[in-house]
C-alpha positions in Angstrom: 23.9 84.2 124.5 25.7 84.8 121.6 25.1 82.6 118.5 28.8 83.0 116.9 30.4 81.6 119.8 28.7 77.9 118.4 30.6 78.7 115.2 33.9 79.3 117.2 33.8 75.9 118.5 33.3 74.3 115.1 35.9 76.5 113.7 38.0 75.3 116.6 37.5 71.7 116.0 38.3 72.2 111.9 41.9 74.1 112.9 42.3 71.1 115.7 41.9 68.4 113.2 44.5 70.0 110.5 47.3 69.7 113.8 49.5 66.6 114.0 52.0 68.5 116.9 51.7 67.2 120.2 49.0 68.8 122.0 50.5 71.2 124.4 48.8 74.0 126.5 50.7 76.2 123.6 49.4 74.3 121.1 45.6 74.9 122.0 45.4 78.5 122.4 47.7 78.5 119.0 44.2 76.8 117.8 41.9 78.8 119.2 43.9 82.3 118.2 44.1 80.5 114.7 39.6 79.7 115.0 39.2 83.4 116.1 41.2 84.9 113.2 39.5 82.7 110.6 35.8 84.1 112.1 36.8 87.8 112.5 38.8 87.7 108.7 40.3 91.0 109.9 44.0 91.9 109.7 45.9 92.8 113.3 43.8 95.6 114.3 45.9 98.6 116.3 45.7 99.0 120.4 43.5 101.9 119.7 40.8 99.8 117.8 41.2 97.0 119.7 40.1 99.2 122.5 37.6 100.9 120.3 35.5 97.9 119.9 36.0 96.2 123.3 34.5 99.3 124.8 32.0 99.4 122.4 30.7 95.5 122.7 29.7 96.7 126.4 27.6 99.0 125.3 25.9 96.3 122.5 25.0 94.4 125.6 23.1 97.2 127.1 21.6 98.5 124.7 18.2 96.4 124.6 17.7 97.1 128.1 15.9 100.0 129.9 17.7 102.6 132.4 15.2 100.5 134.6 16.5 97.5 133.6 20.3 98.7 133.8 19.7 99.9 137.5 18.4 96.6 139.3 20.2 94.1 141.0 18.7 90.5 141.1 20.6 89.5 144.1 23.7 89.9 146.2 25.5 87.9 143.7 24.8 89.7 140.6 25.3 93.6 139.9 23.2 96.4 138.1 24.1 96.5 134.3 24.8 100.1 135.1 27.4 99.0 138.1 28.7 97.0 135.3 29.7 99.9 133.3 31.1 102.2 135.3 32.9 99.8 137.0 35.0 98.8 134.3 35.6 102.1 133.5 36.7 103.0 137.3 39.6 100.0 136.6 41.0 102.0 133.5 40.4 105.5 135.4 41.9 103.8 138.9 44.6 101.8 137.8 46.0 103.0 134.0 44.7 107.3 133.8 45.7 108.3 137.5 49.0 106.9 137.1 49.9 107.3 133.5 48.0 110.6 132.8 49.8 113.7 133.0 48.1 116.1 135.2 45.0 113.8 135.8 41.8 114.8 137.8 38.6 112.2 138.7 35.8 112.5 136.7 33.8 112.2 140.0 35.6 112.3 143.4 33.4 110.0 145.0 33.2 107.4 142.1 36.4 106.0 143.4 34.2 104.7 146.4 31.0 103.7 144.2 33.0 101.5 141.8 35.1 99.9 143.4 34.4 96.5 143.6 36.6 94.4 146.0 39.9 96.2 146.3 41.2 97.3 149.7 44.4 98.5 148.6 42.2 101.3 146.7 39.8 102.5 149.3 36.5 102.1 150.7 33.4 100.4 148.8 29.8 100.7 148.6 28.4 97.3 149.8 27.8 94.8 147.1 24.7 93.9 148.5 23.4 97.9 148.1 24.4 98.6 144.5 20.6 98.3 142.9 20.4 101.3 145.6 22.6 103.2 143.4 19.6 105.2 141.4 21.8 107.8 141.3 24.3 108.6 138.8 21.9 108.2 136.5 22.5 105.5 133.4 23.4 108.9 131.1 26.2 109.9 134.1 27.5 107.1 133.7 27.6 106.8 129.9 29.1 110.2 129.6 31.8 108.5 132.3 32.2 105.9 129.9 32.9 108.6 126.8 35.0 111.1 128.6 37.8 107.9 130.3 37.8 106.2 127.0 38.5 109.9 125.1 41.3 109.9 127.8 42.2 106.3 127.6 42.4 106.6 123.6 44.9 109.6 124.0 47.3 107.7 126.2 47.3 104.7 124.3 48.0 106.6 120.6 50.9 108.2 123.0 52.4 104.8 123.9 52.0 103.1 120.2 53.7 106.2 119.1 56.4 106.0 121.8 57.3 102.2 121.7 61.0 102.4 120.7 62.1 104.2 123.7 64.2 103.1 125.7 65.6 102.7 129.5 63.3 103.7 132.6 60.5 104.8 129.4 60.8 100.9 128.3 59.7 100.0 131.6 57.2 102.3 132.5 55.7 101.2 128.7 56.0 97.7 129.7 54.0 98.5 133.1 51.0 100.6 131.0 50.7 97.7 128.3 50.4 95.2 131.2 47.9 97.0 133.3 45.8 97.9 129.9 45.7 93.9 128.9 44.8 93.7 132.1 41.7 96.0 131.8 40.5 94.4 128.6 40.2 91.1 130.0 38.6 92.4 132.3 35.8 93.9 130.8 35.2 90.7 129.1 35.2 88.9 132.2 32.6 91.7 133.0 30.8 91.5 129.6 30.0 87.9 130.5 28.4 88.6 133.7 26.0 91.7 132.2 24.5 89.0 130.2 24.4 86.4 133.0 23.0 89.0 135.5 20.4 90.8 133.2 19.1 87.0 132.4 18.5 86.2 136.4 17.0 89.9 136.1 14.6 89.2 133.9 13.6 85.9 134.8 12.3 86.8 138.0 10.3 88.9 136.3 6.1 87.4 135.8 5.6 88.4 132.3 9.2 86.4 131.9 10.4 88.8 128.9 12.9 88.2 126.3 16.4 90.0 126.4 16.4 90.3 122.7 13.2 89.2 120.6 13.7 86.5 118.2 12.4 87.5 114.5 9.5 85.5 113.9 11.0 83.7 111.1 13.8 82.4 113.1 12.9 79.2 114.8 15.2 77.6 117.7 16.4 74.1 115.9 16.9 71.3 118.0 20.7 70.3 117.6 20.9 66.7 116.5 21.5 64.1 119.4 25.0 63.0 119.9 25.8 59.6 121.5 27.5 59.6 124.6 31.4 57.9 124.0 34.0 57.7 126.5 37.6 58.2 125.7 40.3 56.4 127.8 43.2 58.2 129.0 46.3 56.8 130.1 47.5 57.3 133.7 50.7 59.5 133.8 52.5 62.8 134.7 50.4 65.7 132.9 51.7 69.7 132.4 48.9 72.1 133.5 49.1 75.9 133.3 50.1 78.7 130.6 52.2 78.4 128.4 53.6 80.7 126.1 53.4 84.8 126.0 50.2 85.2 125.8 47.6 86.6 128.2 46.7 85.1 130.9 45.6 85.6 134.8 47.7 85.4 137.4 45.6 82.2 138.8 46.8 80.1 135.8 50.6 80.1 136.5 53.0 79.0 137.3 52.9 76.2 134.8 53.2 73.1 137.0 53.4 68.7 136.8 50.7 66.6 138.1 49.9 63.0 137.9 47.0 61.5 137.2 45.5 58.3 137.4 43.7 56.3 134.2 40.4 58.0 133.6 38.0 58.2 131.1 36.5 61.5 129.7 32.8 62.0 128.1 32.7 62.9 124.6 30.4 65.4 125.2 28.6 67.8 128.0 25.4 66.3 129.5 22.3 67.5 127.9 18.4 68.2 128.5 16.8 65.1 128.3 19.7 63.0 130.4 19.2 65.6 133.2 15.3 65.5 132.6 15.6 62.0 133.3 18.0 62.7 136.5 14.7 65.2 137.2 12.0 62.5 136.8 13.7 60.1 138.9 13.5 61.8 141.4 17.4 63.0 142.3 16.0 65.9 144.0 14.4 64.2 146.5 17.1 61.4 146.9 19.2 62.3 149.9 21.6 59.7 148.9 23.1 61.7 145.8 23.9 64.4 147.3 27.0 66.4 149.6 25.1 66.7 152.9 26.1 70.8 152.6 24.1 70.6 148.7 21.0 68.7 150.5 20.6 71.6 153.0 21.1 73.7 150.4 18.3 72.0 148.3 16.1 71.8 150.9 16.7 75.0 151.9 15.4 76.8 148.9 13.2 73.6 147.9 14.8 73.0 144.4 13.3 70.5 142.5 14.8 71.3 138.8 17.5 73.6 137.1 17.3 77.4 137.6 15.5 78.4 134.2 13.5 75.5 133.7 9.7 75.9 133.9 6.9 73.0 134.4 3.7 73.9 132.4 0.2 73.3 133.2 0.1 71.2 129.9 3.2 68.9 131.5 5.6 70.5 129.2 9.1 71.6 129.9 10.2 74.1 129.0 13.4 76.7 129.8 13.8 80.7 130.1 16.5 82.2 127.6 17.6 85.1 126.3 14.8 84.9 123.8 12.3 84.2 126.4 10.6 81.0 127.1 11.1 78.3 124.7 10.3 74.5 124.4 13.1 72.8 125.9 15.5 71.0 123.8 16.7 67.1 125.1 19.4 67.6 122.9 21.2 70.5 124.1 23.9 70.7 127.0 21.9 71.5 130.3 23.1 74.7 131.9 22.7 76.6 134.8 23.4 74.0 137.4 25.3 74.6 140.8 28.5 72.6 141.8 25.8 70.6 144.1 23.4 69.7 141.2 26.8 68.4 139.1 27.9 66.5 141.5 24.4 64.8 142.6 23.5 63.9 138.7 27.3 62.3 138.1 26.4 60.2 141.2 23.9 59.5 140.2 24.4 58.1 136.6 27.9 56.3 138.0 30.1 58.6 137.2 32.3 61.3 138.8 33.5 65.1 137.4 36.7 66.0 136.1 39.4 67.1 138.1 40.9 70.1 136.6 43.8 68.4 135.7 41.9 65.8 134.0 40.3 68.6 131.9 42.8 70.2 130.8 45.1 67.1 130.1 42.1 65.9 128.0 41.1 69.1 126.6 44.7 69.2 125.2 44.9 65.5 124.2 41.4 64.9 122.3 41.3 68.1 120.3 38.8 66.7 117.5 37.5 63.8 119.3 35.8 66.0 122.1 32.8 68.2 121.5 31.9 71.2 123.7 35.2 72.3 125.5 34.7 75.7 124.5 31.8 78.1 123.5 28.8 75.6 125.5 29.0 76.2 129.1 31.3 76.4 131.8 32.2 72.7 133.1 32.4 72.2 137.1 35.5 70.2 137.9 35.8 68.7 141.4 39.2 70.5 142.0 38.8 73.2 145.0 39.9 76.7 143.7 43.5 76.7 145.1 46.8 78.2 144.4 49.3 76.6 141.8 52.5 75.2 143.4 54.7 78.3 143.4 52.1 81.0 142.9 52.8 84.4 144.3 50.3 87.2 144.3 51.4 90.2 142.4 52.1 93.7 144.7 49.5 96.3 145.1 46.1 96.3 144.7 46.1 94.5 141.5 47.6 91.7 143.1 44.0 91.5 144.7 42.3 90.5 141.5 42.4 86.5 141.9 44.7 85.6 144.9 42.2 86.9 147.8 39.5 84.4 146.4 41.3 81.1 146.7 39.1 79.6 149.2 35.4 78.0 149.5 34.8 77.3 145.6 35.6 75.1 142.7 37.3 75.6 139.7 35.2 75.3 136.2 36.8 75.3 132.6 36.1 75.8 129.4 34.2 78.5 128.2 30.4 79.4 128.0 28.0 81.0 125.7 28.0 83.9 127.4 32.2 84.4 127.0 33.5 87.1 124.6 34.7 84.9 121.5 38.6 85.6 122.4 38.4 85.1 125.8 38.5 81.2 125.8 41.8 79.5 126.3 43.0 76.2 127.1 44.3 76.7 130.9 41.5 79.7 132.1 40.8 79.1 135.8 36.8 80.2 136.4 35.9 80.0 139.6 32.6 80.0 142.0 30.8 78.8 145.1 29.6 75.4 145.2 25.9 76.9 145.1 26.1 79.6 142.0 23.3 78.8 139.2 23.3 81.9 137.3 26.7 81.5 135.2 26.0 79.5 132.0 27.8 76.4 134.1 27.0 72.5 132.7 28.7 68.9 133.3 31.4 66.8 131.7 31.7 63.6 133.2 34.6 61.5 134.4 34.8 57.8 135.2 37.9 55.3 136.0 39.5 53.2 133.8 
């Protein structure tokens, strides 16, 4: 939903085709750190600020929305934009304040219970199913939650950037803060992500199908220009996969690991509109033989006969709900919103197969230039089942909860999307949902053998 990130990727691609090292998992996120700096044109900024103005981009999300709009829920899937905000605030209250702050009290006893989304080493929850119940706190509460842990949160952190040299049991204890307030950050942009994904389901169902943000009436949607689809060979052989480096990254995407793989061929690009369109008028929803018997149920089940935004006028036009409301749809552009089911029925059905995740990465890594839409476009379903590395181990305590817990009944997508904050994208990122989730900004990259 936001237009920079299409200016990321071509930033990314201009860095990528300066590089003659060999592409590594290092390499890449040295490319896209080197993309992001050359947008932003903004020296190092300090903890403070960075915090400052991650805090403050959740806030630029909500702010064309109601409280009425902040206070649904869609379905059990998504969660109120409201939910959204405090929640992420209950991580830095929960998990940095009521350890690090001296002499801490809650803002609100029982919003340790409210907010808490899935973890059972902090306490009880309120059912996710129940949180557009939550009418009260009101949106204001909650934004006054938001001011008073970030006035807190700001104090600590000038503390620690003051207190860095220290040494001995200090060190650690720095060490310990630093981690758990990365942590945090990444977090809300995982969170920032799904405000946009979940207020766009929101107001989709909606009749009068209205626009998230209004586009000026001299702005006019172009239709990107049409891309050939090329396939680039790949030679079987034993591939790295997983973080590299000391950067960020989740505990999911470690330990960095071997795999082999066999001679495949990668698609240039995603699959767009009008290939899916004709996938539509061919009638793959209605051919049993594409599809996983669990997706046919599923299809059948909620008698799906198209992506989830797409729209079938009276006057035999397609066209495709977006932040900006309903707008012609465009053949050219990567087709989004599908669920593992639909991927894996259209690459059947056009002779093809999806990616493993190894395969992604290794290629994401090896065709810097040549490939289009890695990053930035839309989440990419690999066929991979959302396991743990060879020598994982989940992290103690409750924040050892955060990916660990979830490795079971879904499938591993990479990339990026439109939707992800413009750092947030990296080379070995592990995304993960059920075989039937629509609503994330989640497209196709096809595989074949060589």
């Amino acid at each position: 939903m936001a237009p920079v990130i299409s200016t990321r990727d071509h930033a990314l691609q201009q860095v990528a085709l300066e590089s003659e090292a060999a592409a590594t998992a290092a390499t890449i996120d040295a490319v896209i750190d080197a993309a992001v700096q050359q947008l932003n044109h903004r020296p190092r900024e300090s903890l403070g600020d960075r915090f400052r103005r991650l805090r403050r981009q959740s806030l630029l999300i909500a702010e064309p929305l109601s409280a009425e709009d902040c206070c649904v829920q869609a379905m059990p899937d998504a969660s109120p934009i409201k939910w959204h905000l405090a929640h992420t605030t209950w991580f830095f209250e929960t998990f940095l304040l009521e350890r690090f702050q001296t002499g801490f009290a809650p803002f609100h006893p029982q919003f340790r219970m409210l907010f808490n989304s899935y973890y059972e080493g902090v306490g009880e929850k309120f059912p996710r199913p129940q949180r557009g119940l939550l009418t009260r706190p009101a949106l204001e509460e909650v934004l006054a939650y938001r001011a008073q842990m970030d006035e807190r949160m700001l104090l600590l952190i000038n503390a620690v950037e003051e207190g860095r040299d220290q040494g001995g049991a200090q060190q650690a204890q720095l060490a310990d803060f630093l981690a758990l307030l990365e942590l945090g950050m990444q977090h809300e942009q995982q969170h920032q992500e799904l405000m946009l994904t979940d207020i766009k389901i929101l107001l989709s169902m909606n009749p009068l199908q209205p626009a998230y943000q209004a586009l000026p009436a001299s702005v006019r949607l172009n239709e990107p220009v049409g891309l050939d689809l090329q396939w680039h060979r790949i030679d079987a052989g034993v591939v790295e996969i997983g973080h590299a480096g000391s950067g960020f990254c989740f505990d999911n995407e470690t330990p960095r690991h071997r795999q082999f793989v066999e001679a495949y061929q990668c698609a240039s690009r995603l699959v767009n509109n009008g290939e899916y369109l004709a996938f539509v008028e061919a009638g793959g929803y209605a051919d049993a033989g594409l599809w996983l018997s669990e997706g046919w149920e599923w299809r059948k089940q909620q008698d799906l006969q198209h992506p989830l935004y797409w729209r079938h006028g009276q006057d035999g036009k397609w066209r495709e709900f977006t932040e900006y409301g309903l707008q012609p749809l465009q053949v050219h552009r990567a087709v989004v919103h599908l669920s593992y089911y639909e991927a894996d029925a259209y690459a059947r059905w056009a002779g093809a197969r999806l990616l493993t995740e190894a395969e992604w990465e290794h290629a994401a890594a090896r065709l810097q230039g040549q490939g289009r839409e890695f990053f930035g476009v839309a989440w990419q379903w690999t066929s991979s089942s959302y396991a743990p590395y060879p020598g994982f181990v989940t992290a103690a305590g409750a924040v050892g909860e955060y990916n660990g817990k979830f490795m079971v009944n879904q499938y591993v997508l990479r990339g990026s999307s439109s939707a992800t904050p413009l750092n947030h994208a990296r080379l070995t990122y592990r995304n993960f949902f059920p075989a039937t989730a629509r609503w994330q900004v989640s497209g196709i990259r096809l595989a074949r053998q060589a």
